[in-house]
C-alpha positions in Angstrom: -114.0 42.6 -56.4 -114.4 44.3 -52.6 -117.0 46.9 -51.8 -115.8 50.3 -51.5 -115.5 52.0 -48.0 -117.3 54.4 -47.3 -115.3 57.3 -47.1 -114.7 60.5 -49.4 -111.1 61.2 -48.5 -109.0 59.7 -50.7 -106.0 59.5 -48.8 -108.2 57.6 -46.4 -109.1 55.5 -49.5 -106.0 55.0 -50.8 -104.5 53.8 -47.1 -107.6 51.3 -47.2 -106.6 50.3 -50.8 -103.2 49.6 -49.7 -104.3 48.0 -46.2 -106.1 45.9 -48.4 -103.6 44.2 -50.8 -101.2 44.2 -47.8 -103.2 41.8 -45.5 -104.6 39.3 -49.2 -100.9 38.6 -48.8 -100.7 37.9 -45.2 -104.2 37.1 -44.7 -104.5 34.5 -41.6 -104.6 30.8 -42.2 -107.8 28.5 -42.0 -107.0 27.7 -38.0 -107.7 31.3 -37.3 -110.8 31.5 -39.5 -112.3 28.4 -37.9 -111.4 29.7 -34.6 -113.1 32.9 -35.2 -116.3 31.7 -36.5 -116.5 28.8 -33.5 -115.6 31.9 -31.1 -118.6 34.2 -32.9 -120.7 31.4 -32.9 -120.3 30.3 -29.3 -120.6 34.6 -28.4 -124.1 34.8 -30.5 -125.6 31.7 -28.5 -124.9 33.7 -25.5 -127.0 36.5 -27.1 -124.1 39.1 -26.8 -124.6 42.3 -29.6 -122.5 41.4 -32.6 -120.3 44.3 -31.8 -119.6 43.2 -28.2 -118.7 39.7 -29.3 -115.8 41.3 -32.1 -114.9 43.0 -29.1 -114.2 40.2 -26.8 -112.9 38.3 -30.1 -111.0 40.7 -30.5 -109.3 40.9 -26.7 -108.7 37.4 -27.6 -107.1 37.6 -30.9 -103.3 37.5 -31.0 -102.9 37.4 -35.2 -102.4 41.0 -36.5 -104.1 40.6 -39.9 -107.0 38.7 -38.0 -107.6 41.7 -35.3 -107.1 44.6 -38.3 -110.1 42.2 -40.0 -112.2 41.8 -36.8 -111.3 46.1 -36.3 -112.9 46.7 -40.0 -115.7 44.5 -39.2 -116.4 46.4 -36.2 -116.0 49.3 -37.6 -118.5 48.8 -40.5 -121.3 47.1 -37.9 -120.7 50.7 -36.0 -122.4 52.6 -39.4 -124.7 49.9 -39.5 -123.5 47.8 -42.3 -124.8 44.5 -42.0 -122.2 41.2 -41.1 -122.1 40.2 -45.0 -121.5 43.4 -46.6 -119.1 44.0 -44.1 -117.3 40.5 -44.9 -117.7 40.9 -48.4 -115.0 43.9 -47.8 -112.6 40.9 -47.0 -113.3 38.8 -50.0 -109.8 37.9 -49.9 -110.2 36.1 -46.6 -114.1 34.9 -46.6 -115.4 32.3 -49.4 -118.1 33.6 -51.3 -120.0 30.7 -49.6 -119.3 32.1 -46.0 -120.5 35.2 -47.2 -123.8 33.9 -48.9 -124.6 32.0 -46.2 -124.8 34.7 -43.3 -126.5 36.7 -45.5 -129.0 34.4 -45.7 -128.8 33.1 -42.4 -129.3 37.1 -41.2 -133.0 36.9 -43.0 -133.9 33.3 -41.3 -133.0 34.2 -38.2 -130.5 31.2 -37.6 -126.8 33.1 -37.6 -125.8 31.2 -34.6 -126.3 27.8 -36.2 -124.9 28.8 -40.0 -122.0 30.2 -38.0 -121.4 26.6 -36.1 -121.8 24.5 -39.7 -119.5 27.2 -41.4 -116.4 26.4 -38.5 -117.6 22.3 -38.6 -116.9 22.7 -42.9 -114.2 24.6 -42.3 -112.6 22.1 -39.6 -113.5 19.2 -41.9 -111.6 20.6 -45.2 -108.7 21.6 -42.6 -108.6 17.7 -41.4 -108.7 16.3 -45.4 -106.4 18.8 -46.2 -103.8 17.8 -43.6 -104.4 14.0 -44.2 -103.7 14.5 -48.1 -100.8 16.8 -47.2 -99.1 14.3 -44.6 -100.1 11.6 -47.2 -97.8 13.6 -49.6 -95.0 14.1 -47.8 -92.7 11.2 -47.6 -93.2 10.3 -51.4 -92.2 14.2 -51.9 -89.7 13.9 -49.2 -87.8 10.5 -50.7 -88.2 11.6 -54.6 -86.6 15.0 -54.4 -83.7 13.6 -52.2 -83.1 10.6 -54.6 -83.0 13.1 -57.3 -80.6 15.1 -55.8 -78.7 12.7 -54.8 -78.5 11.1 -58.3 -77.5 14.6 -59.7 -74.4 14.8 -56.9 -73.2 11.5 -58.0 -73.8 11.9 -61.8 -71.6 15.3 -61.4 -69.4 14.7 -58.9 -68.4 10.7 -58.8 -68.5 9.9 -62.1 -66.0 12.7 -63.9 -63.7 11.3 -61.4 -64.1 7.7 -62.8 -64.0 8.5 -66.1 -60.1 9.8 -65.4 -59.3 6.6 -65.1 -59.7 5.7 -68.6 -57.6 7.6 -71.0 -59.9 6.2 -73.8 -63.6 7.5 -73.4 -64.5 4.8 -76.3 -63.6 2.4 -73.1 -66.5 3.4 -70.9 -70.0 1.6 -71.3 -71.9 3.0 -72.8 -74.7 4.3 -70.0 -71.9 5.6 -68.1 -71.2 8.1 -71.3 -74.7 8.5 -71.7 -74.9 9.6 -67.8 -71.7 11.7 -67.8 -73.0 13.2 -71.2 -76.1 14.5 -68.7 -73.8 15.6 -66.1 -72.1 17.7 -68.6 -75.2 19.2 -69.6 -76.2 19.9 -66.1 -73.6 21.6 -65.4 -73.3 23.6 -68.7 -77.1 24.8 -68.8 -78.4 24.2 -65.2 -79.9 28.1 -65.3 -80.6 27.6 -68.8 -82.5 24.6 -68.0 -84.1 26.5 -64.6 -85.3 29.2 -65.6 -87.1 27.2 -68.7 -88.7 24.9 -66.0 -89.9 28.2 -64.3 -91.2 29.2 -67.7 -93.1 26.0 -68.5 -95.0 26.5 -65.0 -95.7 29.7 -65.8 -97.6 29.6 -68.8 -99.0 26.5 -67.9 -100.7 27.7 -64.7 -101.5 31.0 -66.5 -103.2 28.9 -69.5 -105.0 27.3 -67.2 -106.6 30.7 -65.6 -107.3 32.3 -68.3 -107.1 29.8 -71.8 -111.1 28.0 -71.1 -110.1 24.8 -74.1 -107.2 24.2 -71.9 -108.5 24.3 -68.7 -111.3 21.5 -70.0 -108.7 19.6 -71.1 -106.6 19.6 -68.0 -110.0 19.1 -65.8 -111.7 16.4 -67.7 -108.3 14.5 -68.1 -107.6 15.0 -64.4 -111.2 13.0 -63.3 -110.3 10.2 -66.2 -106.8 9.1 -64.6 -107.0 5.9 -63.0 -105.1 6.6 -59.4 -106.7 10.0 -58.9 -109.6 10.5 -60.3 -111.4 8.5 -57.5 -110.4 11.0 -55.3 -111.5 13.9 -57.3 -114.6 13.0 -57.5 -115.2 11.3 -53.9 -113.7 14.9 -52.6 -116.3 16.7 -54.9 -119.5 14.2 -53.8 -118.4 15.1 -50.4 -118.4 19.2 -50.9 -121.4 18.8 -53.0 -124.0 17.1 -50.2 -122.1 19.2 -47.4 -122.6 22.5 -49.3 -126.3 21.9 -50.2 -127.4 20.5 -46.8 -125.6 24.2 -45.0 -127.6 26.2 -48.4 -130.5 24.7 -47.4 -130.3 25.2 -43.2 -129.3 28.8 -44.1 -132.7 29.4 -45.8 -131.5 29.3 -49.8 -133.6 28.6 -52.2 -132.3 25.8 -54.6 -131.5 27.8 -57.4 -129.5 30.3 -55.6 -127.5 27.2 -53.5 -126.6 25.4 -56.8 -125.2 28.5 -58.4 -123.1 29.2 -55.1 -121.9 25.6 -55.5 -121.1 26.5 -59.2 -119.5 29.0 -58.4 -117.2 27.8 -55.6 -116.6 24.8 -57.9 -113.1 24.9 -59.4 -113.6 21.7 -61.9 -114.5 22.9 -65.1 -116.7 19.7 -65.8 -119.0 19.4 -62.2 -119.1 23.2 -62.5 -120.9 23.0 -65.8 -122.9 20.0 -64.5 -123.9 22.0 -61.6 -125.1 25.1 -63.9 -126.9 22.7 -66.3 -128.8 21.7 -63.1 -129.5 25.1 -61.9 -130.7 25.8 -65.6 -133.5 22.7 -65.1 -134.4 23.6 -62.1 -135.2 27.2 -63.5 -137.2 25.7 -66.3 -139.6 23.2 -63.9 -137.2 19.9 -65.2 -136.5 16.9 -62.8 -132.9 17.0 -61.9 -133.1 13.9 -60.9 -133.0 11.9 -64.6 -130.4 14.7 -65.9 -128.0 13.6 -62.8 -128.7 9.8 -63.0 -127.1 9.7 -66.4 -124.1 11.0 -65.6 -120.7 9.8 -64.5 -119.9 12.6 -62.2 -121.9 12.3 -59.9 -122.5 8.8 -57.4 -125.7 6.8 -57.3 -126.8 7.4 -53.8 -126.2 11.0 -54.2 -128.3 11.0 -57.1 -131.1 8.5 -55.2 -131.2 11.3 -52.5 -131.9 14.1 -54.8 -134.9 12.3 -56.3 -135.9 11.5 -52.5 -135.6 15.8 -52.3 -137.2 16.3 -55.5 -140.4 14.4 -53.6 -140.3 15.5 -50.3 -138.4 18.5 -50.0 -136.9 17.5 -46.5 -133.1 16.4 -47.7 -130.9 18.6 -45.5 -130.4 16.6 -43.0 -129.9 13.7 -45.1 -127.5 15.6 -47.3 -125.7 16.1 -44.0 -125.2 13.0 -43.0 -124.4 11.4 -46.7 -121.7 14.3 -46.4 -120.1 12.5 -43.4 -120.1 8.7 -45.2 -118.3 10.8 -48.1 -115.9 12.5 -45.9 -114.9 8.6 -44.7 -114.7 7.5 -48.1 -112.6 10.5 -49.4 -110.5 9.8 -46.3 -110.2 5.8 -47.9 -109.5 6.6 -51.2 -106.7 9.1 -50.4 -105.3 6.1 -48.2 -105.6 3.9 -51.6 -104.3 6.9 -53.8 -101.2 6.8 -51.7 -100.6 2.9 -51.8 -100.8 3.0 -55.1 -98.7 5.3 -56.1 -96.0 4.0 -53.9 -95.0 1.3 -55.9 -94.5 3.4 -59.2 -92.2 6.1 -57.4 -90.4 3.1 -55.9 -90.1 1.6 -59.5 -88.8 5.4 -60.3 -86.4 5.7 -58.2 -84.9 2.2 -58.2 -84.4 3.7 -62.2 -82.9 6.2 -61.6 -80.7 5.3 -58.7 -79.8 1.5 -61.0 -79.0 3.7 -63.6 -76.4 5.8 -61.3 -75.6 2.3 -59.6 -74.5 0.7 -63.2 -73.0 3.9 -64.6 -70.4 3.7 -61.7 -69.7 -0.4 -61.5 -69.1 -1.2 -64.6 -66.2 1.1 -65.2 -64.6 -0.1 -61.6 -65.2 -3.9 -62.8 -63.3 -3.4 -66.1 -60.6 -1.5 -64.0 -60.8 -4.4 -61.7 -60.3 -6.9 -64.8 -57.6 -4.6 -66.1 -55.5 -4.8 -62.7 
């Protein structure tokens, strides 16, 4: 997965090893990465050596894991390792992309521009991934503390009602249905944990590593009605930003559309995306194999056939990126509103159920007095 270092010790080796898997667990977050390749880029404008501007990076740097990266780096450039080998090292902390595209960059002769477009894509998928996250909050927020609310009441309030009636055949009947959960909550709640944990578990692992259920997790995923617009908005966008950067770097097609398949987590655009490469390889037009499918959008697939013709779509890819970026930004916005109304309709459920569970006794004691 990661070069080896060239050494011959192997106490040195296995200190580098171990170095290693320490800092893929404490590797810095995507603020620091952007930072650093704004930082290098702004250094290589101002034509200083590669090694003087990890220095002065590096005088600036205050994360640990992010200096002990920027020390390898400079280490590596010091034997004359070029900048991607050297990041390839720290595959753990650079994409693949990021990688590709300063090696490329390196034989163009445009590292200081490649290096500006890598921190501009890296500041774009910060600013979605924000928006979605803050999108995701408060519905989070409000459905776990309903829950758990609903739980406290259901085995706390409602035992103590049900002492009221010496007859349980008196009680309505949802308020033995809900004390029938409490006492199973109570009775199994690590039981019922540590199955929960277990279910994750081997779901996330079939996912990894069972292919049938990953296509049937990633094709149902882009068919739902609430998120699959976002899916594949979010994927139009990466597609046309990815390509235009291959392209400024210097990449030929082939090698940028396998990069894309390759960073492409979706098992059905990433077999799309290979099928294309495949044409490509054997002198097809992309162009009518993308028109027929649903994947991909109709001005993205206008704009290929524009390339296919004139071979001068990078800038255009960048700037179709941007009208997807807004769009992604929209349909997140519309993702959210509509789901909404279906955890609201959840959690009034829930919380009636609780509501009814605990009047209906009191009104029949009520009667009674």
């Amino acid at each position: 997965m990661f070069n080896q270092p060239t050494v011959v010790n192997h106490k040195e080796k296995r200190t580098w090893l171990i170095d290693t898997i320490v800092a893929k667990f404490n590797k810095p977050g995507l603020k620091t990465k952007t930072n650093f390749y704004r930082l290098f880029s702004v250094s290589q404008r101002a034509w200083l050596w590669m090694i003087d501007a990890l220095r002065a990076l590096l005088d600036s740097e205050s994360n640990r894991w992010m200096r002990s990266i920027i020390q390898d780096l400079m280490s590596q450039l010091i034997q004359w390792v070029d900048l991607a080998h050297a990041m390839q090292r720290h595959a753990y902390f650079f994409g693949e992309d990021e990688i590709e595209l300063v090696r490329s960059s390196q034989i163009a002769w445009n590292l200081v521009d490649t290096l500006n477009e890598i921190a501009d894509n890296l500041e774009q998928s910060n600013e979605l991934s924000w928006k979605l996250r803050k999108a995701l909050t408060y519905p989070i927020i409000l459905l776990f503390w309903s829950i758990a609310a609903a739980i406290f009441i259901d085995v706390k309030v409602l035992p103590n009602i049900a002492t009221l009636f010496t007859n349980s055949a008196d009680l309505p009947k949802i308020t033995v249905v809900m004390m029938d959960i409490a006492e199973f909550l109570i009775a199994y709640w690590v039981y019922l944990s540590i199955w929960l944990l277990s279910i994750a578990i081997v779901l996330v692992y079939l996912y990894k590593k069972f292919l049938p259920f990953k296509i049937f997790v990633d094709n149902f995923v882009i068919t739902l009605p609430i998120i699959s617009p976002v899916i594949k908005w979010n994927y139009q966008f990466r597609f046309a930003r990815q390509l235009s950067q291959f392209y400024s770097a210097g990449m030929s097609p082939i090698v940028s559309l396998q990069l894309i398949a390759n960073i492409f987590s979706n098992y059905m655009y990433k077999k799309k995306i290979i099928e294309l490469k495949k044409d490509m390889e054997a002198w097809f037009s992309i162009f009518e194999w993308m028109e027929w499918s649903a994947l991909f959008d109709p001005i993205l697939v206008q704009i290929v056939h524009v390339w296919e013709t004139t071979w001068t779509t990078k800038v255009v890819l960048a700037k179709i990126s941007d009208f997807y970026k807004l769009q992604l930004e929209t349909k997140i916005d519309i993702m959210m509103q509509s789901l909404e109304p279906v955890l609201m309709v959840f959690i009034a459920a829930i919380i009636g159920s609780i509501v009814a569970a605990i009047m209906l006794p009191m009104a029949s004691v009520m009667q009674t007095i």
